[in-house]
N, C-alpha and C positions, 0 to 999 in steps of 0.2 A: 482394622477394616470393619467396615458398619457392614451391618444385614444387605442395605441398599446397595453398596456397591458389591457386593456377594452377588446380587440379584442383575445387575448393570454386565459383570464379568459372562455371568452365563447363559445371557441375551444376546453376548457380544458375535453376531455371524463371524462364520469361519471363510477367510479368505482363498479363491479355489487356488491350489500350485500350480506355478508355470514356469517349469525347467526353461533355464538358458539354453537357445539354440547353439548350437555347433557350430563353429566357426568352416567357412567353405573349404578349408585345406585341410578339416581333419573328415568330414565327406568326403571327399576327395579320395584319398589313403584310405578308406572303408570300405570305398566302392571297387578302387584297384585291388585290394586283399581279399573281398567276395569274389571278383570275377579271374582271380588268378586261382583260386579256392578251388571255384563249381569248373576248372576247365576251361572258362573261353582268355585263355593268352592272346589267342590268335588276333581279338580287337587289340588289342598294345603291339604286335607287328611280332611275338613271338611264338615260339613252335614249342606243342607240346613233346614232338620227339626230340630227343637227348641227341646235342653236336656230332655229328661226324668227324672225326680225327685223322690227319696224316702228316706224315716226314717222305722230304727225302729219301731217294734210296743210290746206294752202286752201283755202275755198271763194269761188267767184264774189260779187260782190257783185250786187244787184240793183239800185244805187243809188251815186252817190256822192257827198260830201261836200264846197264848201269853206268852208275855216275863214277868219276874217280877214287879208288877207296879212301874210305877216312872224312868223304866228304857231308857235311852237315846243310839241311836242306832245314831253312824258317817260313815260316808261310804265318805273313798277314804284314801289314793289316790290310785285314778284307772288308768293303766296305759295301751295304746296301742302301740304294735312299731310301731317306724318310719315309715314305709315302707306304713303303711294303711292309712299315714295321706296324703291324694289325695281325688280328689274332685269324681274320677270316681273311679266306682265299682270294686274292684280287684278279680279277681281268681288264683289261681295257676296252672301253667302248668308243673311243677316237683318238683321235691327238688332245683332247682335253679335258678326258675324261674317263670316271676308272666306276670299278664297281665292287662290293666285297659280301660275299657271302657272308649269310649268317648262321646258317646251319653246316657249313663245310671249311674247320678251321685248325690250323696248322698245332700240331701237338707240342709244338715250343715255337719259340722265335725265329721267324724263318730266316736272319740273319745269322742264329747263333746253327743253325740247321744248314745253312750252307757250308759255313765256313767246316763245320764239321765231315760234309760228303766227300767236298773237295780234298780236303787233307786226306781221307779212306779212299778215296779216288787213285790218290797221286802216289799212296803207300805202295797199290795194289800196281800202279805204271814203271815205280820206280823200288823196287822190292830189294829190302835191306837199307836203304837208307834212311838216317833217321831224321826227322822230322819234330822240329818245334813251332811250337805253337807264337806268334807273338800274342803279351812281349817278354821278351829275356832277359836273363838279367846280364847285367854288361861284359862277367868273365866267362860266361857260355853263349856268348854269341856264334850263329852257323856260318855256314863259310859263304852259302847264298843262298837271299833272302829273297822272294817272291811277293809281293805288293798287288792288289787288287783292288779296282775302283770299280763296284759295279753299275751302270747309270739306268738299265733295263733287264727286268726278271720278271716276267709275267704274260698269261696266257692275251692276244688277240682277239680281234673279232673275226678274224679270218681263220681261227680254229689250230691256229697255231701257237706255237713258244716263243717267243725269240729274250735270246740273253745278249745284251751288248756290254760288253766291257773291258777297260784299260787292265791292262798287267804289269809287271815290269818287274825283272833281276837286278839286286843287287848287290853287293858286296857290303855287307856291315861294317867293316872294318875301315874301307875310306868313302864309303858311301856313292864309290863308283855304278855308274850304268851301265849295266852289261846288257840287256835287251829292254825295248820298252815296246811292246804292241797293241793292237787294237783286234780285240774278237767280235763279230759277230755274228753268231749262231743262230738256227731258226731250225725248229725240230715241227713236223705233224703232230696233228694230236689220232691218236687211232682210230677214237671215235666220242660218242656224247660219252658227260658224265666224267667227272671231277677224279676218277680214277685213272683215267686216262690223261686230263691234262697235267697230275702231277708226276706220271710215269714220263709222261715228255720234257717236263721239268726236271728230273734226274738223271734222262738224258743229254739234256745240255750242260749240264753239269757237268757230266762224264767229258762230254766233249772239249769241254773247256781244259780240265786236269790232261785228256791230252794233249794239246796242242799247247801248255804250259811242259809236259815230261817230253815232248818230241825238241821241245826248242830247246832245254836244258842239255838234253843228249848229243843236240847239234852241236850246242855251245862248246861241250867238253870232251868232242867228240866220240860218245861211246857211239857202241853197235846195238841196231835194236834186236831183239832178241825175239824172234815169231812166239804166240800162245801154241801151247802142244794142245794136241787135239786129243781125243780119248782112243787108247790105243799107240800112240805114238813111244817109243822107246828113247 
C-alpha cells in the first residue's frame, strides 16, 4: 500500500448506519407484550381479574329407592352437545343464538361434570346400589343400563334453566328396552349473577336423577322410602 492510498483510506467518509426496520408482525407482538405488561388487557377483550370457577353440585333427595337385591345399575353413555363443550358459561339469547362468558367458567368439562352429579345424584336416590360408570367391560356388565342423550342444558333469556333430554333403560345383556322417555325440566333462577344460575343447573340435574330413580323403582317395583327428618326415630 503506497503513502497515497493510506491517505485516500482515511479521507474515505464514514457511511451513517441505518438499522433494518422491523418487520410489522414482530411490532405487532411488541406492542401486545407492552400493553399486556403496563395493564391495559382490557383493549384485547381481557380481564385483569383471575376467571371465576364452578361445578355442579347435589341435591337432597326427598325419597329413596330400593332396587331388587344384587341388582347392578350402569349409567352412560351420557351425552352433551357440542356446542356446551366450552370452558365458559353459556346462555341463550334466542333460538339462534348463545352466549359464553369469559370471566365465569366451569372448573372441568361441564360434560364430564354432569355425568358425574348425576351418578352422586342417583347414588344418593338409589342407596346401596352399585353403579358403573360406562363402559364396561363385557364380563361385568350391570343388569340395567341407563342411556342419556342430552339435546338442552343451559341458562335462558327468561332467567331460567331448562334441561331437555332423552333417557332410556336398558338391559345389556339382550339389549332390550325397558323404558325410553323424554324430560323436560325448567328450574327459576333465584336471582342475578352466575351463582345462582349454576345452583339452578344442579337442580335440574337433581331432577332429572329423580325422575330417572322413581322410573327404575316403578319398573321393579320397589317402595319408596320417605327422607327422615331430623329427630325422626
Amino acid at each position: 500500500m503506497t503513502p497515497n492510498d493510506v491517505r485516500m483510506t482515511r479521507e474515505m467518509p464514514m457511511r451513517p448506519f441505518s438499522p433494518r426496520p422491523f418487520p410489522p408482525a414482530a411490532l405487532l407482538l411488541a406492542a401486545v407484550a407492552l400493553c399486556l405488561a403496563s395493564g391495559c388487557s382490557y383493549l384485547l377483550g381481557a380481564s385483569n381479574d383471575p376467571p371465576r370457577l364452578f361445578v355442579l353440585s347435589t341435591a337432597p333427595a326427598d325419597g329413596t329407592l330400593a332396587l331388587p337385591p344384587g341388582t347392578v345399575l350402569g349409567l352412560g353413555p351420557v351425552d352433551l352437545p357440542a356446542y356446551l363443550d366450552r370452558r365458559g358459561i353459556v346462555w341463550r339469547l334466542d333460538a339462534n343464538r348463545i352466549d359464553e362468558s369469559r370471566s365465569d367458567l366451569w372448573a372441568e368439562p361441564l360434560a364430564a361434570g354432569f355425568r358425574s352429579v348425576l351418578e352422586q345424584n342417583l347414588r344418593l336416590r338409589l342407596p346401596g346400589v352399585p353403579i358403573r360408570a360406562f363402559p364396561w367391560p363385557l364380563a361385568h356388565q350391570p343388569d340395567l343400563a341407563v342411556a342419556i342423550e342430552v339435546s338442552r342444558f343451559e341458562l335462558t333469556h327468561g332467567e331460567t334453566v331448562e334441561l331437555n333430554a332423552r333417557w332410556s333403560v336398558r338391559s345389556p345383556q339382550d339389549g332390550a328396552v325397558l323404558l325410553d322417555r323424554n324430560a323436560a325440566l325448567v328450574e327459576p333462577v333465584a336471582g342475578p349473577g352466575t351463582e345462582n344460575a349454576v345452583a339452578a343447573m344442579s337442580r335440574a340435574a337433581a331432577g332429572l336423577a329423580d325422575q330417572i330413580a322413581r322410573a327404575l323403582g316403578q319398573q321393579s317395583g320397589a317402595r319408596p322410602s320417605p327422607r327422615r327428618t331430623t329427630g325422626a326415630r
